[in-house]
N, C-alpha and C positions, 0 to 999 in steps of 0.2 A: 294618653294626654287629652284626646278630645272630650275621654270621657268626664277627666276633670274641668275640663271649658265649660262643658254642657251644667254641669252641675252645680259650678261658678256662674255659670248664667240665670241658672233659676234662680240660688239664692239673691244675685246682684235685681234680678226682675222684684222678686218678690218682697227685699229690702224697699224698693223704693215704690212698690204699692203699697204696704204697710207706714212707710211715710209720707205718701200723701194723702192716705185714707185718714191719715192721726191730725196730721194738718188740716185736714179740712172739717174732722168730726173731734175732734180734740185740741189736745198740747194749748191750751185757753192760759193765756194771762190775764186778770182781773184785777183791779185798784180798786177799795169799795169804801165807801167813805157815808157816815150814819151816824148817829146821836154818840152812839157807842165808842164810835173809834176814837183813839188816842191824840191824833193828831188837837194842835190847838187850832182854836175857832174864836173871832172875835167879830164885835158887830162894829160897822162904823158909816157915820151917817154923815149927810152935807154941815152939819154945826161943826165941823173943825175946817171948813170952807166958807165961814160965815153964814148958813143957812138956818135953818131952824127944826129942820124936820128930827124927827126922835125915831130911834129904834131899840127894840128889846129884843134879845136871843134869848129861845125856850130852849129847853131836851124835854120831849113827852116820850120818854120811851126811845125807840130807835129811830125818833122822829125829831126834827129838826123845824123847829118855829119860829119864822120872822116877822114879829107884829110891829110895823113901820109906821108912823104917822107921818105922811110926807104934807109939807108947804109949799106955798111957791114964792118964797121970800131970795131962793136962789136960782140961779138961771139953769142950773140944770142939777136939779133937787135928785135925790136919792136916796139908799138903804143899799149896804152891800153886806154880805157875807165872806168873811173873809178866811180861808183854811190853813195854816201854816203846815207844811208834809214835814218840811227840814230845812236848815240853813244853807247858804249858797253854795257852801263848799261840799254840800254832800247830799244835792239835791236832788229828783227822780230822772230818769230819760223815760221821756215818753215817746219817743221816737215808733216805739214798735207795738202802740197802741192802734187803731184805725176807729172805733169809735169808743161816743162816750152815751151814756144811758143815766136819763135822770127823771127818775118819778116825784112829780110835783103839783101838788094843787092850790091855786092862787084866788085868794079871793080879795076883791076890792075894786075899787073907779077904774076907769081909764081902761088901757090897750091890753093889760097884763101881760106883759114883755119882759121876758128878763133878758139880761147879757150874762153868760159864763165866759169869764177872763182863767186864760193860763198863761202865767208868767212864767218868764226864760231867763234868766240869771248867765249874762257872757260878759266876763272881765273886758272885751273888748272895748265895749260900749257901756255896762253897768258898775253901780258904786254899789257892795255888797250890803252897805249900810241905809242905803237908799233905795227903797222898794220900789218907787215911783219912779228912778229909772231901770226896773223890770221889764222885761217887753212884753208887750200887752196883745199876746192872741187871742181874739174875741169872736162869738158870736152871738145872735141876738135869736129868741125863740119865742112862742105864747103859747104855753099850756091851757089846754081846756079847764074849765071853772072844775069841772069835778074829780078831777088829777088825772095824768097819764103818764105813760111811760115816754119821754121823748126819746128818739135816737137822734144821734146827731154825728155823723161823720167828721173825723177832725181835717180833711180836705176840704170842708168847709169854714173853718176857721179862717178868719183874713188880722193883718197885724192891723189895729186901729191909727191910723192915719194922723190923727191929732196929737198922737203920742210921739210918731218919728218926727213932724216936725218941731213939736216944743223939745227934743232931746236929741235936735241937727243929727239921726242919726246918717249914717255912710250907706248908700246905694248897698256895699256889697254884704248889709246886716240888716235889710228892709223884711226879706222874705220871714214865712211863718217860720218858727225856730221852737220847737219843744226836748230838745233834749236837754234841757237842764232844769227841770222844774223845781225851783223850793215852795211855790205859790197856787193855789187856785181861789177866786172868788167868784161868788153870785150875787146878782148886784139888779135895782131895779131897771127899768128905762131908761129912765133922766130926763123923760118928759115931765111937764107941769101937770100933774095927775093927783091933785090933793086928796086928801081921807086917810081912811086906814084902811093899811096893804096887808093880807094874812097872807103869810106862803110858807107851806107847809111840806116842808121836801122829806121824803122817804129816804131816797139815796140818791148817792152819788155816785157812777161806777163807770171807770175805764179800760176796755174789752182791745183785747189782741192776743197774739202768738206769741209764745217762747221765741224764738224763731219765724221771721217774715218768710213771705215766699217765695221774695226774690233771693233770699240769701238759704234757704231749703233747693232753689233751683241749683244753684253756683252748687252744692254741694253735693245734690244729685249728678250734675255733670262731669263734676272732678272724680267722681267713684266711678260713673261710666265710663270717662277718658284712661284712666289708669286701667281699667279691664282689658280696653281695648288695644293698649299700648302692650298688657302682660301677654293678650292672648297673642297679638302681631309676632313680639319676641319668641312666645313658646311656636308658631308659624315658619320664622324664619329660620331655627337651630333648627327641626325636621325638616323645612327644605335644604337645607346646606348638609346635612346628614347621607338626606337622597341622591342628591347630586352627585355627591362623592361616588356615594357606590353605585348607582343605578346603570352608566354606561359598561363600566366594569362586566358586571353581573349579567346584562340582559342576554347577549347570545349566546353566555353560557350556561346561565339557566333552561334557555327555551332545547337547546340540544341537549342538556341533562334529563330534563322532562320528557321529551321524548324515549331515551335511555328506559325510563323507569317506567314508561307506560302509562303516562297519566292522562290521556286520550282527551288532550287539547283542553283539559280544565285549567283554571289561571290556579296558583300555589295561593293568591289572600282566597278564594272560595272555597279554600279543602279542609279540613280541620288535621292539626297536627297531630295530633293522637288518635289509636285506636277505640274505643268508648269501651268491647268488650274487657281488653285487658287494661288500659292503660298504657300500654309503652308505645313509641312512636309507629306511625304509620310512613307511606314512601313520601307523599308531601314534607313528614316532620322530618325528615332526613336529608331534603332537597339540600338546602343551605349547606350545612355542617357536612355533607360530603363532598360535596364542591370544595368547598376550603379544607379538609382534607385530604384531598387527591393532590391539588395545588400543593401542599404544603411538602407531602409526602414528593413530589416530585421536583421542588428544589431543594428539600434537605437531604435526599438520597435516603430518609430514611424506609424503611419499608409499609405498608397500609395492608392488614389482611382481611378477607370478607370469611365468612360461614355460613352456610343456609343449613340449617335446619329443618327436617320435617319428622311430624310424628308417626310413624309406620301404623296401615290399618285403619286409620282415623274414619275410616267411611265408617266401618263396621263398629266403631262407640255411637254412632248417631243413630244407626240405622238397629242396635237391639237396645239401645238404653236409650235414646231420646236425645234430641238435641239440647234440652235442660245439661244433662250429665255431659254431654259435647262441649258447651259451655264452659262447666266448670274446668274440666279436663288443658284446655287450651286456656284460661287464666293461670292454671295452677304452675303448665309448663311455661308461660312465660314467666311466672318468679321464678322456677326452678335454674333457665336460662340467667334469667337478671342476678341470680345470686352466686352466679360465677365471672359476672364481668367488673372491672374495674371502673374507675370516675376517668370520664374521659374515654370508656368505649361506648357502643352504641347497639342498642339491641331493636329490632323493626317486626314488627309484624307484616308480614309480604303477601300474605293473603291466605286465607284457609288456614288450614294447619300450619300455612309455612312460614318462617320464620330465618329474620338475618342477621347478624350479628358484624357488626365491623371494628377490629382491634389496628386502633392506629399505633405506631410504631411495634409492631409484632412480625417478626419471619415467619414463612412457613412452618417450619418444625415448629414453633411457639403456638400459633394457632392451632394445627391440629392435636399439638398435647391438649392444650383447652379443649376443642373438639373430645376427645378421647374423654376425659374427664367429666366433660357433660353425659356423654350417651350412657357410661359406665353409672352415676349420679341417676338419671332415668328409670334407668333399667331395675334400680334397688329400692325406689323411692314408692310409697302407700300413694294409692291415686283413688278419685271416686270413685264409689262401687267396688270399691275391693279388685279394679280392673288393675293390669299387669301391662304395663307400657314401656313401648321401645321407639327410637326415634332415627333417623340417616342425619348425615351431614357431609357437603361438600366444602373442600376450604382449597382456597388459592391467596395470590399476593399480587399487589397493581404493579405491572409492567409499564413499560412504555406505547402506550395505547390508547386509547378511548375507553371512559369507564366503562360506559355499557360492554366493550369485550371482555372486562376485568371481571365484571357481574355475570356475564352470559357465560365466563370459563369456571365461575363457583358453583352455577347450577345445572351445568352438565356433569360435575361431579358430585350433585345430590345425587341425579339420575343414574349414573354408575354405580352408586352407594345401593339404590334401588333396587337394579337388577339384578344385580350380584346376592341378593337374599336379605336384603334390609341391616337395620341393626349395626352400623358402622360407620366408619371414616373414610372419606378419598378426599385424598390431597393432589394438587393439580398443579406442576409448575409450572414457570411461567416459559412458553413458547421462548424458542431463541430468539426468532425476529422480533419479539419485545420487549427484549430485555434491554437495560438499559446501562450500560456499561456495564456491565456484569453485576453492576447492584441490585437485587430483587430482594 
């Protein structure tokens, strides 16, 4: 499980460097607005305010041309351009824009100032039919005579002032408002600036994110808060796991260990298997015989051990090579393994020697196995054409301490031994430990 945390963690890291690397070098929204594009464009000048000034809108290409001849017959004369995107009911949110970009070169009198207006279309306060109560976010700029790119941050936008008071609007609809755009124009000064005004706009373009980033952050946190809520969860079912069995376990573990000789090493530093063959080592056995012996001693059923060892084994190392010693002791631990059933247990005990424990088996039961294997040994092709025979002692758990139950199987390897190899001794179990006469 940790190691799915760990791995949960990189991708969860790496998700959200990939998303702000995109955010900050990508995921671009862009509005681009050019001779070209489709939207309607019309031109409109102070004569339908009773002024007199004239204007004409050109297309040169993807170029947009506003040749004004402004008067000063009105008090605040102008030339405006005016872009229709869409109608009220299905107009843009510019909300998640942050600037806007406009290449334009102005030639003519005066300041060369323009104002870019973006209207806000809100039922609250607007009549869909009347643009003039649109809200008028404005700001006012002067490009260089030989055109430039202006930026222009839309935090710098303010609502025009003359607009909320002629249209009483409410305190709580004063602030700048662009999500609902149907509108934008570009529009001269409005100062008295007579002559002819050229202005020559390239484009028009409105720059931002798919996704802002305050709301990339909200969503970076809600994936980190859920990790950290699943990893807590996955945290607390293993401590309540441990708890359960940990006091249980602990001194009888550490007296088992001892039992088996594992000379004060902790059972998580061991590795549970042997590397040469495969099958368990006394670490991988710790657990599973403890709850075996337990189990064996309130069901009354009986638990049997067998040690095994291969007879001679110095003498395969020492004319054939520890190579062929090798294979020799894999081969007998299959040889072993393919006499025991699911639910027994076969150990590699060290060297040649080897344990076998048959839970619910009597003595007679065990040592027919026994009998069976050494007999199976004795006929079986081994490396090198060598001719192999093996001992076994077998006993059954009394009412004792494992370690006596284990130390009375391998005094009768040792009996098997010295009586001329090649055999069976079965060992029962002491009177003083037997346990109402169940063994």
């Amino acid at each position: 499980m940790p190691h799915l945390l760990r791995i949960l963690a990189l991708i969860m890291t790496a998700l959200t460097l990939a998303l702000l690397g995109w955010h900050e070098y990508g995921m671009d929204s862009t509005l681009h607005i050019d001779a070209h594009s489709t939207y309607l464009m019309e031109a409109v000048d102070d004569s339908s305010d009773g002024g007199s000034s004239k204007m004409r809108l050109l297309r040169q290409g993807k170029r947009i041309r506003i040749e004004c001849q402004l008067t000063d017959k009105y008090e605040w004369p102008f030339c405006e351009l005016g872009i229709k995107l869409a109608d009220p009911a299905h107009a843009l949110d510019f909300s998640d824009y942050d600037h806007v970009t406009v290449k334009v070169k102005y030639q003519g009198p005066g300041s060369h100032q323009l104002r870019l207006f973006v209207r806000n279309f809100d039922p609250a306060y607007a009549d869909p039919k009347r643009n003039e109560s649109w809200k008028i976010n404005e700001v006012a700029f002067s490009p260089k005579l030989e055109g430039e790119v202006v930026t222009i941050p839309l935090k710098s936008f303010s609502v025009a002032s003359w607009w909320i008071a002629n249209n009483h609007i409410p305190l709580a609809h004063i602030a700048v408002d662009m999500r609902n755009v149907p509108m934008i124009q570009l529009s001269t000064s409005g100062f008295k600036e007579p002559g002819l005004h050229v202005i020559d706009i390239d484009y028009i373009e409105f720059h931002g994110k798919w996704i802002s980033r305050e709301a990339l952050a909200l969503v970076l946190v809600a994936l980190w808060v859920s990790f950290a809520l699943f990893a807590l969860l996955l945290d607390l079912r293993q401590l309540r796991r441990k708890l359960l069995n940990s006091r249980r376990r602990e001194r009888a573990l550490e007296t088992l260990t001892s039992a088996l000789e594992l000379e004060n090493r902790k059972i998580g530093d061991m590795a549970r298997r042997d590397p040469l063959t495969g099958v368990r080592n006394r670490a991988g056995i710790l657990e599973e015989l403890f709850r075996e012996s337990e189990l064996a001693r309130s069901s009354g059923r009986p638990l049997a051990v067998v040690f095994a060892d291969i007879d001679h084994f110095k003498r395969v190392n020492d004319e054939f090579g520890h190579d062929t010693g090798d294979e020799v002791l894999k081969q007998f631990a299959l040889e072993l393994g393919s006499h025991i059933r699911n639910g027994d247990y076969l150990v590699r005990w060290g060297g040649e020697e080897f344990v076998l424990f048959f839970p619910n088996t009597p003595l007679e039961g065990a040592a027919a196995l026994a009998e069976k294997m050494r007999a199976h040994v004795e006929t079986t092709t081994w490396p090198a054409a060598l001719r192999m025979s093996c001992s076994f002692g077998v006993t059954v758990l009394g009412a004792e301490p494992v370690a006596d139950f284990i130390k009375r199987a391998d005094d009768a390897l040792y009996e098997a031994k010295r009586n001329g190899r090649n055999r069976v001794v079965s060992r029962t179990v002491p009177e003083a430990a037997q346990r109402n006469g169940k063994v």
